[in-house]
N, C-alpha and C positions, 0 to 999 in steps of 0.2 A: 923551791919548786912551786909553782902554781897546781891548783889540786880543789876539789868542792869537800865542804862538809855537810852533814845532816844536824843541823842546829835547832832544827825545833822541828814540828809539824803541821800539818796543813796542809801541802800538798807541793807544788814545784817550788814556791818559794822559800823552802823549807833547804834548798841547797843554795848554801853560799861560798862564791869562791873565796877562798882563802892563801898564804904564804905557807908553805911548810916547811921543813929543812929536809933535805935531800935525804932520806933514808941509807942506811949501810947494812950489805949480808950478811948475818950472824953465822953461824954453821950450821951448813946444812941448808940453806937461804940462797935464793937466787933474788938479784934484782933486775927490776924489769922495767924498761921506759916503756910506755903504753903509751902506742899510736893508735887505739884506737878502742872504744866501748860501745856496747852496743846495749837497748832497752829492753826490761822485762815488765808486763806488768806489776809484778811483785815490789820491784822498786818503786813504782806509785802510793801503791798502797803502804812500803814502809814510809816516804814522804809524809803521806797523808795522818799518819798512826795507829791505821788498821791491821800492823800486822801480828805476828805472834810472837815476834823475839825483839821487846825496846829497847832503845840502848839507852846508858844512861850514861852516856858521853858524845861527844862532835868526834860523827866515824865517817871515814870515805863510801860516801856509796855506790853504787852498782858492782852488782858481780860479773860480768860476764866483760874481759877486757881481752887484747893481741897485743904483744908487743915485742922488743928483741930486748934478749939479756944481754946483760952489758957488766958483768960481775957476780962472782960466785962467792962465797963463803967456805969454810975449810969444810974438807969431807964431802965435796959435791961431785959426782963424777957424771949425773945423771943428762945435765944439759952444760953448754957453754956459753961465752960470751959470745955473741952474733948468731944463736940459734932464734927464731921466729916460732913463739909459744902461745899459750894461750892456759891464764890458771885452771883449775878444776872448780868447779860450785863449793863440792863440799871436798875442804883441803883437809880430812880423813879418813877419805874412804879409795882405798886403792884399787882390792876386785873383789871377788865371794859379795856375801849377805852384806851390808850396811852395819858399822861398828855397833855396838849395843852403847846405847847412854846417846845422848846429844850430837848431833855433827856438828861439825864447825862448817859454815857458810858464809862464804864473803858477803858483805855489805850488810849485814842483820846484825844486831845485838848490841855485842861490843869488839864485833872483828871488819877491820875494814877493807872494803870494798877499791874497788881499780879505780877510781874517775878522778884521776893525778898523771901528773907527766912520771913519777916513779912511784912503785912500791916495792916492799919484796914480803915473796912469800917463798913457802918452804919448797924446795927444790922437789921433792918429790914427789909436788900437786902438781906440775906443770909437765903440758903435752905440745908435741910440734905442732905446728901448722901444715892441714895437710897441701901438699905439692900443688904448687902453682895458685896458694890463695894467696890475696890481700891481708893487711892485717884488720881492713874494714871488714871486709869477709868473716875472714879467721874470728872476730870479736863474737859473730853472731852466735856461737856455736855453743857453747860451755852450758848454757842452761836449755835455751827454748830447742835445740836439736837434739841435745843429747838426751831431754826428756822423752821425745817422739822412737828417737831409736830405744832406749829400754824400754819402750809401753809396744810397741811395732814388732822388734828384733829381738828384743833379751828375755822380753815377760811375755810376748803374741806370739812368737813365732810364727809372724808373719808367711803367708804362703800363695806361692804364684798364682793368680787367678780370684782369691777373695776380694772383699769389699770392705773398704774403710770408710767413716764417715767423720769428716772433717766439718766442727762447728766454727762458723767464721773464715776470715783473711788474714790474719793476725801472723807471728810470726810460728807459735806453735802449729797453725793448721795449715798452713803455706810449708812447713816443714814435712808435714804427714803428707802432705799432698806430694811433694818433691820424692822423701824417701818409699811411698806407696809404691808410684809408676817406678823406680827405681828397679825396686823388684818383682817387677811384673802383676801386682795389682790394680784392682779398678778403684775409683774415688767418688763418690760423692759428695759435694761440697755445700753451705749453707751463706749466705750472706744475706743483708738487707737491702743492698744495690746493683740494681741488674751489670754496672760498669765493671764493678771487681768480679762478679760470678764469671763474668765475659775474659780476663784476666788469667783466672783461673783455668778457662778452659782451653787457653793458649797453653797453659802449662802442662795440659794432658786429664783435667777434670771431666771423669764422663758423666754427673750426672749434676745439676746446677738448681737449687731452691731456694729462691728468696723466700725468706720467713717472714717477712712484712707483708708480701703477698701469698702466702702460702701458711696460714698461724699452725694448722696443722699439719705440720712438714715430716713428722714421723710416720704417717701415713701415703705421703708421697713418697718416701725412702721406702717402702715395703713395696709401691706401687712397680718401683724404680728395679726393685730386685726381685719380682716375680713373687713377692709374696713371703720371701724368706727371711729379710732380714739382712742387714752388714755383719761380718766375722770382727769388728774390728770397727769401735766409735772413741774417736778424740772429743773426750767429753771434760769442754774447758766450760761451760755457762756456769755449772755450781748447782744449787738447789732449784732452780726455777726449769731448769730443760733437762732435769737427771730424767723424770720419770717420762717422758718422749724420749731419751737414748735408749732407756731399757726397754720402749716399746719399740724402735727403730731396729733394734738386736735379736739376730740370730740365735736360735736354738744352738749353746754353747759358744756364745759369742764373749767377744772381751769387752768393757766397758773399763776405759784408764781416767780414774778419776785425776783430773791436770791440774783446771782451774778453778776459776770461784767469781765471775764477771759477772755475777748477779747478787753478789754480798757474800754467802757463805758458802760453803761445801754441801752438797747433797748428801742426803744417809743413803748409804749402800743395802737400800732393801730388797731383799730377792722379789719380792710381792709385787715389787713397781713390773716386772716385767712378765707377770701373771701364771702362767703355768709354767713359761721357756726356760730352764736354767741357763743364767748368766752369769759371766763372772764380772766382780767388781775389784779392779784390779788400781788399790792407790800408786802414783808412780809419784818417785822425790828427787826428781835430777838421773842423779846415775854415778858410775862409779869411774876411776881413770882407764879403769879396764877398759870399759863401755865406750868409754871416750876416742881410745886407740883402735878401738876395732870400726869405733863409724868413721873418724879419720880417713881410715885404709877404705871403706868403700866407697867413702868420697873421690877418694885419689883413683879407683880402679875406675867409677864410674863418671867419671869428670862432674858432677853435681855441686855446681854454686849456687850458692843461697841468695834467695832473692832477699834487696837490699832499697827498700821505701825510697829513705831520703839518707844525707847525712847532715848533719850539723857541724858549724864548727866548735870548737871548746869554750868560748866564750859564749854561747848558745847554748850551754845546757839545757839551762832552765826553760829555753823554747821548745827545746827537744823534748821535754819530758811532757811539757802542756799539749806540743803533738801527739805524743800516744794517750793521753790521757783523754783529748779530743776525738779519738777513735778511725780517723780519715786514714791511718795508713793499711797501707798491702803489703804483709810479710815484715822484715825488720824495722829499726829506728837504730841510724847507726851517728855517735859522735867523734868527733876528729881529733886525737887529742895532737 
């Protein structure tokens, strides 16, 4: 089967497609032809060798893939052959708290990741695709949506009427922004080009800051909301725009620490947000629970993900220099 590895570092060129032998399901293993993967920035940055788990072996990368099973292993009763799935991030963590000790996560370390025509993984990480998606679709879902829903839905408790504030166009805040109006919240959104803010506000954005033109845009976000503050900031920049979320934030507001698009992680200091208590809420994916229940709202609330570009398979490595390039709006989706 044709398939990429991660063979060195550096950055997109760091994936080479390679020959592999067809994988076969052990028990308890489903295998799965993957039609299709979609980009996180995380897998840049494992490319690159910034990240926190190295592998010290040629592992398949990307996590987040759709495809149909096409063979079970003994002891599988969970899915079938022609059901349309999609793996889990971390293949052990089912519901409740996060297992104690290490998750295991596709594409990091030494466990591999979907960017192959097959893999298998264990039957019990894999969830349907919810009704009437693509498996382009279906691909986006597994990390950058289901992060938004546990920081929104599992860990916010999101509630009709508050305010979320969505840094960037990317696919996590293009997520927040989607699953917000979903259920009946307002959004504020941030970008550096007036085209995407405009994007945005077709998708139901009601309040739009360019931050190239606006540097201090926390102060327009209080402006925006009468002085109060958002219930609820998608806080993917990292260290450099932590301490403008916790000023942007609500008296008992949520701050989901996501990302790190400015090099590191932000310390979660209550100070940054001066008298207000806030909370600093780290979010790490989500669990298969989390997974089936945003499924199911997807499916009640007809909500497709927006979907950039797609690539073909022999374009990976374009594809990945595209998100790393920053131009796209919402996903990066590849064909496999």
């Amino acid at each position: 089967m044709k398939a990429y590895e991660l063979h060195k570092t550096g950055g997109p060129e760091a994936w080479v497609q390679v020959e592999r032998p067809e994988p076969k399901p052990g028990p308890g293993q489903a295998l799965v032809r993957i039609r299709a993967v979609s980009l996180n920035y995380r897998d840049l940055m494992i490319a690159k060798g910034g990240y926190m788990q190295p592998s010290t072996r040629p592992i398949l990368p990307v996590s987040d893939g759709a495809g149909e099973v096409v063979a079970v292993g003994t002891g599988v009763t969970r899915v079938k052959p022609g059901d349309h799935v999609a793996p889990t991030f971390f293949q052990n963590w089912t519901d409740g708290e996060a297992p104690r000790g290490q998750l295991r996560a596709l594409g990091a370390g030494d466990i591999d990741g979907v960017l192959a025509e097959y893999v298998t993984v264990d039957a019990e990480a894999l969830v349907h695709l919810p009704e009437g998606y693509s498996f382009e679709e279906g691909a986006t879902l597994p990390c950058a949506a289901l992060t938004v829903w546990h920081a929104l839905v599992a860990q916010g408790h999101i509630q009709k009427g508050q305010t979320v504030l969505a840094q960037g166009t990317g696919g996590v805040s293009i997520f927040a922004l989607q699953f917000a109006r979903m259920l009946g919240a307002r959004v504020i959104i941030t970008s550096s080009q007036d085209e995407k803010l405009e994007r945005a506000r077709a998708l139901g954005a009601d309040g739009l800051i360019n931050y190239k033109k606006v540097p201090d845009w926390e102060a327009k976000v209080l402006e925006l909301t009468g002085g109060k503050g958002v219930e609820h900031v998608i806080e993917v920049g990292g260290e450099q725009t932590l301490p403008k979320s916790a000023r942007a934030a609500a008296a008992g507001g949520h701050i989901y620490l996501i990302g790190l698009l400015s090099g590191s992680f932000g310390k979660p200091d209550p100070a940054l947000a001066g008298s207000k208590p806030v909370h600093f809420d780290q979010i790490y994916v989500g669990s298969r629970a989390m997974f089936e229940d945003m499924n199911r709202a997807l499916t009640q609330h007809k909500v497709k993900p927006v979907i950039d570009r797609t690539f073909p398979f022999e374009q990976a490595r374009e594809a990945l220099r595209y998100l790393q390039d920053g131009a796209h709006f919402g996903k990066v989706v590849i064909k496999v």
